[in-house]
C-alpha positions in Angstrom: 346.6 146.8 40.5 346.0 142.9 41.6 344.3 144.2 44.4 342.4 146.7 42.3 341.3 144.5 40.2 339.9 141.7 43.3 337.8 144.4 44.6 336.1 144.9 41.3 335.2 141.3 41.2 333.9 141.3 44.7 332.0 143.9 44.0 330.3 142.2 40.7 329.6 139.4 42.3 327.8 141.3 45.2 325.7 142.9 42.4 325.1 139.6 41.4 323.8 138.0 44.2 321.8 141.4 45.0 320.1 140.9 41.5 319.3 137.2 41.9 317.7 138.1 45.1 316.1 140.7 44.3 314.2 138.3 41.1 314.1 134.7 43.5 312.3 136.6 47.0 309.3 137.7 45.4 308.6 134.3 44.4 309.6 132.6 47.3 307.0 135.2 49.2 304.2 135.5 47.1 304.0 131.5 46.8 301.0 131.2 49.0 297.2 130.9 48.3 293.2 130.5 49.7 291.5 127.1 49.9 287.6 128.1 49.8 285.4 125.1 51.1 281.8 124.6 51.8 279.2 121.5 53.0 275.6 120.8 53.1 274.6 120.8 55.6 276.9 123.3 57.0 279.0 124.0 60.2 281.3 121.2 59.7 284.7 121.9 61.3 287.6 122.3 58.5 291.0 120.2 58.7 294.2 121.2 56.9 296.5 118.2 56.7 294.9 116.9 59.6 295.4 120.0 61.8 292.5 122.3 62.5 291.7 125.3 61.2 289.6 126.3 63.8 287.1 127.4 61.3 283.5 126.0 60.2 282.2 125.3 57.1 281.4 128.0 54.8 285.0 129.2 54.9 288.2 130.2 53.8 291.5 128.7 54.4 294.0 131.7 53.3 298.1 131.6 53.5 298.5 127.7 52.2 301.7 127.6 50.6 301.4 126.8 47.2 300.8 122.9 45.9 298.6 119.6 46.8 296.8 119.3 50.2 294.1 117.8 52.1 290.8 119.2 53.6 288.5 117.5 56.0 285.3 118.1 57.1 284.0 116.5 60.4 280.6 117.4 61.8 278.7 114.8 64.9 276.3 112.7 63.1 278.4 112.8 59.6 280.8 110.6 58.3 284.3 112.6 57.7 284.6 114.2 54.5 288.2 114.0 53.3 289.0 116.4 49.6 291.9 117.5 48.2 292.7 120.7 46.9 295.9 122.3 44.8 296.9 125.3 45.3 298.4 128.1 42.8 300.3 131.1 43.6 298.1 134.1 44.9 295.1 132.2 43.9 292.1 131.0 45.5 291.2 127.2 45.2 287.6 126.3 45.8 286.1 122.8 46.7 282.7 122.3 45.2 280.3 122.2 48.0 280.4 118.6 49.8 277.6 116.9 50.4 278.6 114.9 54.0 276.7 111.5 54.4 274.3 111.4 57.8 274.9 108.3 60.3 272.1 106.8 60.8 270.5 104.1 63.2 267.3 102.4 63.7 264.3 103.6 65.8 261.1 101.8 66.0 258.2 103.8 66.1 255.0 102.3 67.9 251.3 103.9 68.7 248.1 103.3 70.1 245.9 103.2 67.8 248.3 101.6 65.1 248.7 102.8 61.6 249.5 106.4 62.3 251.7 108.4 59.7 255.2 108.8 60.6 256.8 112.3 60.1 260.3 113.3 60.4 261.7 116.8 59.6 258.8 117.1 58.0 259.4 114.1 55.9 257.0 111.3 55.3 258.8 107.8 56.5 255.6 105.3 56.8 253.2 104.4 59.5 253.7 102.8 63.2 254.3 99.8 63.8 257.3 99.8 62.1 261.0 100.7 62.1 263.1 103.6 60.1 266.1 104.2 59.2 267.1 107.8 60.5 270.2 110.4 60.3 271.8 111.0 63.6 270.9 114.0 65.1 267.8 116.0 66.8 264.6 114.8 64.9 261.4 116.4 65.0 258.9 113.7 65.3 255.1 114.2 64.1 252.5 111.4 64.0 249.3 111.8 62.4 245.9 109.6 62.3 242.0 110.5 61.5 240.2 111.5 63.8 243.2 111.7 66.7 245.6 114.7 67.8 248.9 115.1 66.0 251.5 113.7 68.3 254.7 115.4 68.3 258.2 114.6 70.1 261.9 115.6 69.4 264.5 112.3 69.2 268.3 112.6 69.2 269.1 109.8 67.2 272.2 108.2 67.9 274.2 105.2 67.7 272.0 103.0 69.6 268.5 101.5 68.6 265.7 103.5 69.9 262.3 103.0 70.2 259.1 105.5 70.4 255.9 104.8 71.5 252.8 107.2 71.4 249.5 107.0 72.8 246.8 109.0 70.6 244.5 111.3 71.9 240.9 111.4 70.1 240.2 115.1 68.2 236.7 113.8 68.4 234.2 115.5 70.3 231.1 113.4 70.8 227.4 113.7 71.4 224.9 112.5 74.4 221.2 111.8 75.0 219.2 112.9 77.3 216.0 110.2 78.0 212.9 111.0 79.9 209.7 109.5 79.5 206.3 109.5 81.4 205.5 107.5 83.6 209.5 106.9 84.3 211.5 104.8 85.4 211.3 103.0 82.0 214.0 101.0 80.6 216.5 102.6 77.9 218.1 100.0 75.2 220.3 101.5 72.3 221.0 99.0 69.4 219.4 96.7 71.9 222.0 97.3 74.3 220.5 98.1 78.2 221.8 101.6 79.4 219.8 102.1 82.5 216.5 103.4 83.5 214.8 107.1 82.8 215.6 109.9 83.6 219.6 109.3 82.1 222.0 110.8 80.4 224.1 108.7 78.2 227.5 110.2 77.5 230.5 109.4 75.3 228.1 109.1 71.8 230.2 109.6 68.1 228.1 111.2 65.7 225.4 110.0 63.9 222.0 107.9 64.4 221.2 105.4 66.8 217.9 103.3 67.4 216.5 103.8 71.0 213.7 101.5 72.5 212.3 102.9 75.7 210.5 100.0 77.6 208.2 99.6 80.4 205.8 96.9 81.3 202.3 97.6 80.9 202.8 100.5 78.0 203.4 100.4 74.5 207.5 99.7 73.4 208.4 103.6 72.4 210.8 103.8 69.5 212.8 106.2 67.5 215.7 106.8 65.6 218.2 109.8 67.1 220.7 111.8 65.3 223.8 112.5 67.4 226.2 115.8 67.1 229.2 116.2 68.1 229.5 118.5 70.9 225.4 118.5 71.9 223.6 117.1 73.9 220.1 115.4 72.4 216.8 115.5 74.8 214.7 112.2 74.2 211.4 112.5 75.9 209.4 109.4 75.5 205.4 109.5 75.9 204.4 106.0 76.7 201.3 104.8 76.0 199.6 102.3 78.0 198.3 98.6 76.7 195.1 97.7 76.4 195.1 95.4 79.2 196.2 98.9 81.6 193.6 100.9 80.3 190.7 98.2 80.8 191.8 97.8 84.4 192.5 101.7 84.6 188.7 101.9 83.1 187.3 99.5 86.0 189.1 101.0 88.6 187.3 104.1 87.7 183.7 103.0 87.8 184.1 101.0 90.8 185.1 104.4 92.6 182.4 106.5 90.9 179.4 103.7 92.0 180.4 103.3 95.1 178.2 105.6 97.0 175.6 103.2 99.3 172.4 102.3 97.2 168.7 103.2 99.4 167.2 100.3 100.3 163.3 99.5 99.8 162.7 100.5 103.7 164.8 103.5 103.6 162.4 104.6 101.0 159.3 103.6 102.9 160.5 105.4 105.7 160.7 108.7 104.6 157.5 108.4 102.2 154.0 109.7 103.0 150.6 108.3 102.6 147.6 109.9 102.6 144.9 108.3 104.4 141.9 110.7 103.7 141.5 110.1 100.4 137.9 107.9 99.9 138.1 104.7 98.2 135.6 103.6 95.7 134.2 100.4 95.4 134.7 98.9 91.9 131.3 97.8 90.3 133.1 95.9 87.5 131.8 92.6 87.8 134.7 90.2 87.6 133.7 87.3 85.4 133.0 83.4 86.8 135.4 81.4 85.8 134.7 78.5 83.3 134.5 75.1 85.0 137.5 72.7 84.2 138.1 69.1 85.3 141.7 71.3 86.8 141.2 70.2 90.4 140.5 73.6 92.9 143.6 74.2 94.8 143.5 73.7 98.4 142.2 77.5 100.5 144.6 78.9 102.1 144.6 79.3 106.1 144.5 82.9 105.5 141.8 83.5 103.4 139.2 83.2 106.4 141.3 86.2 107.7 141.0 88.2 104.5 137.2 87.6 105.0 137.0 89.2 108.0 139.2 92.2 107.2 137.4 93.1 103.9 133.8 92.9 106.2 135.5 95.1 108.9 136.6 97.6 105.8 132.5 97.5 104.5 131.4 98.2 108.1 133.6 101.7 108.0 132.8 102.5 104.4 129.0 102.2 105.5 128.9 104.2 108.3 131.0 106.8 106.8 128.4 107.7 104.1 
């Protein structure tokens, strides 16, 4: 009977222990849940307890046994993020997204011309010459000034101090001027400045209006004001006008050219004249008037009026004998 009555007790307390193992287990098991955790930015590797979970920000930590535990995130350029989380039974836990804080170092910025905008990321930081604060990492870098390319670079900010310097290239296409004048070889002054002698090009001109003297000694100073365009080329052709003084010794340079051709002389002319010696002279019967005496002494005869005597006989002989 005693032994009867031992088996039945081993047997209850079997049942026993079968029943309180069949109610404990399940809890023991199911006392497990998920840790969800997220970061801005994102990609940060995840730490559970300071082991990791070889996952990446967003993600899921699933299987943490049930209770208090701690979550890192570590990502290069961002300070460490430590959180803590609680987990329930066959629940998930979620960390509100964390927002990780950037390193950041300084980097001095420098350009040629000065006072260009500073971009980063797309972010306005201020102008060059100057120094920014800025998160570790691969930076796009822009710089912008009037009138001058956008200048762009990537920077991997790191620990160290950096510097950047850019030299700007002008967006501006400029103008020129081509001089010629007539005569040439005159002088060319813009703003009174001495560029060289026609014909000439002058290059490298912004746009807009510049006063041109064209000189040359002897002619009139030629001026005008020219418009410059970008991109095009101007032609300046100056018609100089001479001085007074040039055109009076122009003028006599003439005439002496046109007058001299040899003047005929008073024998020339005599030499190639003809007389003619038939025609018959008539004496003149016009009595010539005698002179009224005056106390004006006679002038003294001439040793060739004798001669002339003779000859105007000789001429009265041949008159004579002819009629």
């Amino acid at each position: 009977m005693r032994d009867g009555r031992r088996m039945i007790k081993k047997f209850l307390v079997y049942i026993g222990l079968i029943m309180t193992l069949t109610v404990v287990l399940p809890a023991s098991v199911s006392a497990v849940g998920n840790i969800s955790v997220a970061s801005s930015p994102g990609g940060a590797e995840i730490y559970l307890d300071d082991s990791t979970t070889g996952l990446y920000t967003p993600g899921i930590i699933e299987s943490v046994t049930a209770g208090t535990h701690t979550v890192k995130l570590m990502l290069t350029g961002y300070e460490t993020s430590s959180n803590t989380a609680y987990v329930t039974d066959n629940l998930t836990s979620t960390i509100d997204t964390v927002t990780l804080t950037n390193l950041t170092s300084e980097v001095y910025f420098y350009s040629y011309p000065p006072e260009a905008t500073v971009y980063v990321d797309g972010t306005k930081k201020g102008y060059t010459n100057d120094s920014f604060t800025i998160g570790y990492g691969s930076r796009e870098i822009v710089l912008v000034l009037d009138d001058y390319e956008n200048w762009s670079s990537t920077l991997l900010v790191n620990s160290s101090t950096q510097s950047l310097t850019a030299e700007l290239e002008s967006s501006v296409v400029n103008g020129s001027i081509y001089f010629t004048s007539s005569p040439s070889n005159a002088e060319v002054y813009i703003f009174e400045e001495y560029y060289g002698t026609t014909p000439l090009t002058v290059d490298d001109l912004e746009e807009g209006s510049y006063d041109v003297i064209i000189y040359k000694s002897g002619y009139e100073n030629w001026t005008d004001v020219v418009y410059v365009t970008a991109g095009e080329e101007y032609d300046e052709d100056a018609d100089l006008d001479a001085t007074e003084t040039t055109a009076t010794t122009a003028a006599t340079t003439v005439t002496t050219v046109r007058t001299s051709t040899p003047v005929q002389t008073i024998a020339t002319v005599a030499a190639v004249k003809t007389y003619d010696l038939t025609t018959t002279k008539v004496k003149s019967t016009v009595t010539v008037p005698t002179p009224w005496p005056t106390d004006t002494p006679t002038a003294a005869s001439s040793p060739l009026d004798p001669l002339l005597i003779i000859g105007a006989v000789g001429m009265g002989l041949v008159v004579i004998k002819r009629h």
